[in-house]
KEZA-145297 format. One line per 8 residues: number of its first residue (from 0); for each residue x negated, y negated, z of C-alpha. Coordinates in steps of 0.001 Angstrom, whole numbers, plus 500000, padded with zeros to 6 digits. Layout:
<pts>
NUM) X Y Z ~ ...
</pts>
This chain:
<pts>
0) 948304 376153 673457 ~ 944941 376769 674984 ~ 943651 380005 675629 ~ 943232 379485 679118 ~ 946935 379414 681105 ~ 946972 377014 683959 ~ 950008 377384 686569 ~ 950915 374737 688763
8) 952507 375717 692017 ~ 955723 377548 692170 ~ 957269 377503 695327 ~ 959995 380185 696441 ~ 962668 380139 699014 ~ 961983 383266 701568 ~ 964096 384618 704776 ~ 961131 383793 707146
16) 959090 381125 707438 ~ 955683 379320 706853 ~ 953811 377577 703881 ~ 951858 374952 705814 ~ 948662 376092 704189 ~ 950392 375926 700992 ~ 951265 371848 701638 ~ 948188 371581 702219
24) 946566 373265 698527 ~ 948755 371221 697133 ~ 947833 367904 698944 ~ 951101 366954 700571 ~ 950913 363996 703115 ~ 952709 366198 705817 ~ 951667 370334 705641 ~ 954593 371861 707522
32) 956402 374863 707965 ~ 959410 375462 705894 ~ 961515 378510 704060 ~ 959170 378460 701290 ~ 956069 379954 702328 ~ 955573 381887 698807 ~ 953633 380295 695754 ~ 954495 382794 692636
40) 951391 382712 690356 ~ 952208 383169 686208 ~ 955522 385065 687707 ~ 957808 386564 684972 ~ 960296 387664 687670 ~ 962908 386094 688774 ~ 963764 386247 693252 ~ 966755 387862 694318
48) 967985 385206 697273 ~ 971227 386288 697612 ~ 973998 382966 698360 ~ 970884 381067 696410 ~ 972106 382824 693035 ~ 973063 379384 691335 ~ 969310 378519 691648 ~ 966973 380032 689366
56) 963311 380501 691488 ~ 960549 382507 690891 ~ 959747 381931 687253 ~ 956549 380588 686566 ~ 956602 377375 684056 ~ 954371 376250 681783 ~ 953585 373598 678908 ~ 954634 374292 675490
64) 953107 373062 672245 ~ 955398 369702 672756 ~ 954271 368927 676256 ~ 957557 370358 677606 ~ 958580 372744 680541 ~ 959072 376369 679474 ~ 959465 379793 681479 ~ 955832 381644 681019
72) 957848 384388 680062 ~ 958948 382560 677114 ~ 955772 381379 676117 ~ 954345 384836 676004 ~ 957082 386520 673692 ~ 955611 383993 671054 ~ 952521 385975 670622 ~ 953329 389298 672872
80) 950228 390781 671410 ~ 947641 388668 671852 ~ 948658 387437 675684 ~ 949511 390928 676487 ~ 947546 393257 674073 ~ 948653 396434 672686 ~ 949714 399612 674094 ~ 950175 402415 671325
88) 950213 400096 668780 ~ 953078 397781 670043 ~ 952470 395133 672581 ~ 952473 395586 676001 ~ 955720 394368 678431 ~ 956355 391609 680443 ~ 956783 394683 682876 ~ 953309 395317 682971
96) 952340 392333 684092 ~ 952011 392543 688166 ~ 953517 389870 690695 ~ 950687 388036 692254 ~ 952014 385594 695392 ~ 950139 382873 697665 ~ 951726 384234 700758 ~ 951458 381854 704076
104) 952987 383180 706842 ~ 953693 380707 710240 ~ 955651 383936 711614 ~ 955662 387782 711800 ~ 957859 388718 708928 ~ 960936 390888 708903 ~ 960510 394660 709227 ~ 960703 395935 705620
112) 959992 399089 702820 ~ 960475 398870 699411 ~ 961239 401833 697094 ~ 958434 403746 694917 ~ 958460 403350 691140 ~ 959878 406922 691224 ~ 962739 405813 693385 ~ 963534 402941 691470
120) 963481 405076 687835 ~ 965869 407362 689520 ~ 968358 406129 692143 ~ 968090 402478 691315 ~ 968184 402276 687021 ~ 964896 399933 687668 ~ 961526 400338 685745 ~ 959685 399129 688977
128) 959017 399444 692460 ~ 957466 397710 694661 ~ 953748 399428 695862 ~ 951580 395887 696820 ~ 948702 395108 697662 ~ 946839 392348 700535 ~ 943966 390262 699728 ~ 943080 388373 703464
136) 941893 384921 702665 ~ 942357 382241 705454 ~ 943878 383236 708800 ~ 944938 380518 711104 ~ 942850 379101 714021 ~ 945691 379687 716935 ~ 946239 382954 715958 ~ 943700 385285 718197
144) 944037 388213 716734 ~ 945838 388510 712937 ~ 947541 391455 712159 ~ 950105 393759 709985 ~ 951682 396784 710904 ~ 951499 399452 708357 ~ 953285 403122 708223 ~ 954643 404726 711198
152) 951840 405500 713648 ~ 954547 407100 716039 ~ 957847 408323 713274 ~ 961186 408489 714269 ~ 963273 410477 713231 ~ 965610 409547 710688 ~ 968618 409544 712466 ~ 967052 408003 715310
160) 965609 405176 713030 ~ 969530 404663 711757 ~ 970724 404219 714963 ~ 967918 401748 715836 ~ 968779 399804 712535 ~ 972585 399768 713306 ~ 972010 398684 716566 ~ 969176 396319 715831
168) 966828 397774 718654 ~ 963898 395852 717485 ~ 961736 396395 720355 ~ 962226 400733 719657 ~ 961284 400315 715985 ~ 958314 398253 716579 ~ 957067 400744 719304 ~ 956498 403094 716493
176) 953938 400799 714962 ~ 950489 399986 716284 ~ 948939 396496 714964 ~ 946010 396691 712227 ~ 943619 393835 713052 ~ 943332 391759 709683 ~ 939890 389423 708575 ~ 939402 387060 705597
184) 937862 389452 703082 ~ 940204 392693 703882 ~ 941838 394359 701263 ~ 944942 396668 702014 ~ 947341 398793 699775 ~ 951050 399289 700927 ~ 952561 402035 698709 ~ 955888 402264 697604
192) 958175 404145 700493 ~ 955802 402672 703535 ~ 957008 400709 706340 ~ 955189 397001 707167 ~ 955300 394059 708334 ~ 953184 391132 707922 ~ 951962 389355 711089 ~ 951866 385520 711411
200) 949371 382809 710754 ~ 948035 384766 708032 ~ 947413 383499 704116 ~ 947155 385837 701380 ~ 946819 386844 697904 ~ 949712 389637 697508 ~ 949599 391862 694469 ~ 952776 393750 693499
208) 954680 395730 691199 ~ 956949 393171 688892 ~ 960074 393546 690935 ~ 962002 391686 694217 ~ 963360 395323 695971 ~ 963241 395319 699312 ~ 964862 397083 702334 ~ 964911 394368 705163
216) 965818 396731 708460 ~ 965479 394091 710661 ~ 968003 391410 709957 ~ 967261 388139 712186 ~ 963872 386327 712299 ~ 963260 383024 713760 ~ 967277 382103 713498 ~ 968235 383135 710664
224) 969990 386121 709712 ~ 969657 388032 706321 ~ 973152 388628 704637 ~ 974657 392152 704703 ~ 973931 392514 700607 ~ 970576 391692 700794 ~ 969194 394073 703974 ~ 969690 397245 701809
232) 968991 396296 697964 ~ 972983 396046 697725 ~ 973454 400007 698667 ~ 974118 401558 701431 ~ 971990 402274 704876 ~ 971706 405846 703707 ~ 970530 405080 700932 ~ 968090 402582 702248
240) 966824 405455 704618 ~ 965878 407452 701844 ~ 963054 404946 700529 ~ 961117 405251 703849 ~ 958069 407821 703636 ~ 958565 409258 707765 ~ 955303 410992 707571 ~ 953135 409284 710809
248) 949684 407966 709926 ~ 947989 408199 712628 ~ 945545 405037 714391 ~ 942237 406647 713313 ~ 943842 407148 709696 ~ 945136 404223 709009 ~ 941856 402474 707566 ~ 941789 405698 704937
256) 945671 405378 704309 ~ 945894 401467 703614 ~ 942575 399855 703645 ~ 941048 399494 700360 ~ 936866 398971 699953 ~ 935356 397525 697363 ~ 932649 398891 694877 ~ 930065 396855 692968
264) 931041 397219 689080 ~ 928122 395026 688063 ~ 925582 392695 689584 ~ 922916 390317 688078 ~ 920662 389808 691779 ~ 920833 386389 690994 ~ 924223 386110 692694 ~ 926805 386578 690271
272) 928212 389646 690202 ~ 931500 391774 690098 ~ 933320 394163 692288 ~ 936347 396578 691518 ~ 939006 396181 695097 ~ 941768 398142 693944 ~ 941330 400658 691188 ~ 943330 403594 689321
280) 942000 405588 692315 ~ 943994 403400 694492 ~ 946963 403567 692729 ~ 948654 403348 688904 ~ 950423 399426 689375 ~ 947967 397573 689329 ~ 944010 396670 688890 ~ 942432 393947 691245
288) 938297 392716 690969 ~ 936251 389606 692377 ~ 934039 387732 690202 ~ 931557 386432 692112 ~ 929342 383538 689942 ~ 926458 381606 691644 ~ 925001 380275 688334 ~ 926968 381485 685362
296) 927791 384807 683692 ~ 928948 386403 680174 ~ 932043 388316 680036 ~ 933719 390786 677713 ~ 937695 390830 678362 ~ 939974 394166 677462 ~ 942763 393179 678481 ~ 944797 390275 680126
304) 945012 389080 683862 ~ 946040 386882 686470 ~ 943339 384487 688033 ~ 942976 383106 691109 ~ 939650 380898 692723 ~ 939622 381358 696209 ~ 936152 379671 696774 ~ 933762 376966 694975
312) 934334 375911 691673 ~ 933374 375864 688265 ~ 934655 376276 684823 ~ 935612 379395 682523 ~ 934542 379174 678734 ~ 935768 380162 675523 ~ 933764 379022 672792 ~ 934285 375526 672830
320) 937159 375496 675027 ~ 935889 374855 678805 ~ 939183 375178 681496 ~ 937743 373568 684495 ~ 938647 375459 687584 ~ 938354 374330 691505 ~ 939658 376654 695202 ~ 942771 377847 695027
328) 943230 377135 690987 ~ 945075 380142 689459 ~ 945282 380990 685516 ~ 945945 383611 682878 ~ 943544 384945 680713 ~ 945129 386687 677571 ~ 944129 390124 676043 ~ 943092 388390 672895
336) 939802 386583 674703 ~ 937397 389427 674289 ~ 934785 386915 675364 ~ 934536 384341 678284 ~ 932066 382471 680474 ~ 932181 381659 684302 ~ 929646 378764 685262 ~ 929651 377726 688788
344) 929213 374055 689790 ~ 929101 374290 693851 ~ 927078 375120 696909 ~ 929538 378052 697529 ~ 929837 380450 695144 ~ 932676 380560 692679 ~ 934849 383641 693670 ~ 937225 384766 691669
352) 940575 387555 692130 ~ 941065 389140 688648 ~ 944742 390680 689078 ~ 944870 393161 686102 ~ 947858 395540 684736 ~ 947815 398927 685853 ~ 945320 401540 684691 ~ 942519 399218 683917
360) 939235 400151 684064
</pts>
């Protein structure tokens, strides 16, 4: 097998809608709107959809030595150690590596929190939970102003919030939100605990912890209505209310709360250059940084991640192997290429999301 890990699309069945965008990456005659407006990139993690049990989504697949279709989860545990690297002198998990989703949203999504990693280790029996992270990239042209809503700007209290889910008073919940104007280029972090929802007409590169929790407190969107089981992670409303983090962030905090900015790592002034968007500063889960080539540039890996081209394109190198690599492409690197080249071919820039393991520097 190559170095270099090319992923094809890998489409996942969701409880809202959207994916149009996603048609269209892909070149289908007829972009449209459907329940699978997720594209899971190198994913090692199965979806929880629950009455969709007997279909297995959400794996990533991949081409084996003999040309045939294998779970990239598979593929690694043939050589752990050199796609993953060490950690304390035994390779690292499949756990380490984060979930990184095309997201392409045609309508605002449910009202949701999922659990901290500290909440999963102890009331769940999880490793993981779900902290994530927003990389804006497109945002559609009839949508005037893009949004999500992040944290409560105005909390509830928590029985009042219980009596609100119970009763589904949607418009009372989302009065304690105020909506956070989103750009192509914005970079957000949602920890673990933090009540959100995505707004429509937005695509995005989502970064997560490896895991499918989720409490979904608002159960119908757009006709369709989530099953009991899967609103609360299969427990119960109470303990559903104890993942959400009441503390209010207030409008002029929310930018320091959620909204990441990036910092120059390296750059070249001849237009290739890299940049560090979510660091251990930002949180433990995960690492993300942009490449940004205009002619070409030398690289020293330490460790593996999760590519994806959002503009121009080019080619990464490895010795002799050359991966060719166009918009929207998306790849693994492994933690045994301590060396690579990026060499742009285009007008525009090639710009590249590096989505690392947690702890990375």
């Amino acid at each position: 097998m190559n170095s270099i890990i090319k992923f094809t699309s890998n489409r996942v069945w969701r409880t809202y809608q959207g994916g149009k965008l996603l048609d269209t990456i892909e070149g289908k005659a007829e972009p449209k709107d459907s329940s699978f407006p997720e594209d899971w990139i190198g994913s090692t993690v199965e979806a929880r959809n629950v009455g969709r049990e007997h279909i297995s989504e959400g794996l990533a697949m991949v081409p084996n030595e003999n040309n045939e279709l294998v779970a990239f989860k598979d593929v690694l545990a043939t050589k752990q150690a050199h796609f993953l690297g060490e950690e304390n002198g035994e390779p690292r998990s499949l756990d380490d590596i984060p979930l990184v989703k095309y997201l392409d949203s045609s309508t605002r999504l449910h009202f949701q929190a999922h659990p901290t990693r500290e909440f999963s280790q102890q009331r769940l029996g999880m490793p993981r939970g779900k902290t994530e992270a927003y990389v804006i990239l497109q945002t559609r042209e009839d949508i005037e102003t893009p949004y999500i809503y992040a944290g409560f700007q105005r909390s509830p209290s928590r029985e009042q919030l219980k009596e609100w889910i119970e009763t589904q008073n949607i418009d009372a919940i989302e009065s304690c939100f105020d909506k956070i104007p989103v750009k192509p280029g914005d970079v957000f972090l949602i920890p673990g605990g933090r009540p959100h929802a995505l707004g429509e007409g937005i695509l995005m590169l989502e970064i997560m912890e490896p895991s499918d929790l989720a409490v979904r407190f608002e159960f119908e969107r757009c006709g369709y209505v989530i099953p009991e089981q899967a609103r609360f992670m299969g427990r119960d409303i109470e303990t559903a209310l104890d993942v959400f983090n009441f503390d209010p962030v207030a409008k002029d905090e929310v930018d320091t709360e959620f909204r990441c900015h990036p910092s120059v790592i390296s750059d070249d002034g001849k237009g290739n250059s890299l940049s560090l968007l979510i660091g251990p500063e930002n949180t433990p889960c995960f690492t993300v940084k942009r490449a940004t080539v205009s002619s070409q540039v030398s690289r020293e890996g330490t460790t593996f991640f999760l590519g994806v081209v959002t503009e121009g394109s080019g080619e990464i190198r490895i010795g002799d192997e050359v991966t060719q690599l166009k918009q929207w492409d998306r790849f693994f690197c492994p933690a045994g290429v301590n060396n690579f080249e990026y060499v742009c071919h285009s007008d525009t820039p090639l710009s590249i999301l590096e989505c690392y393991p947690g702890n990375t520097q």
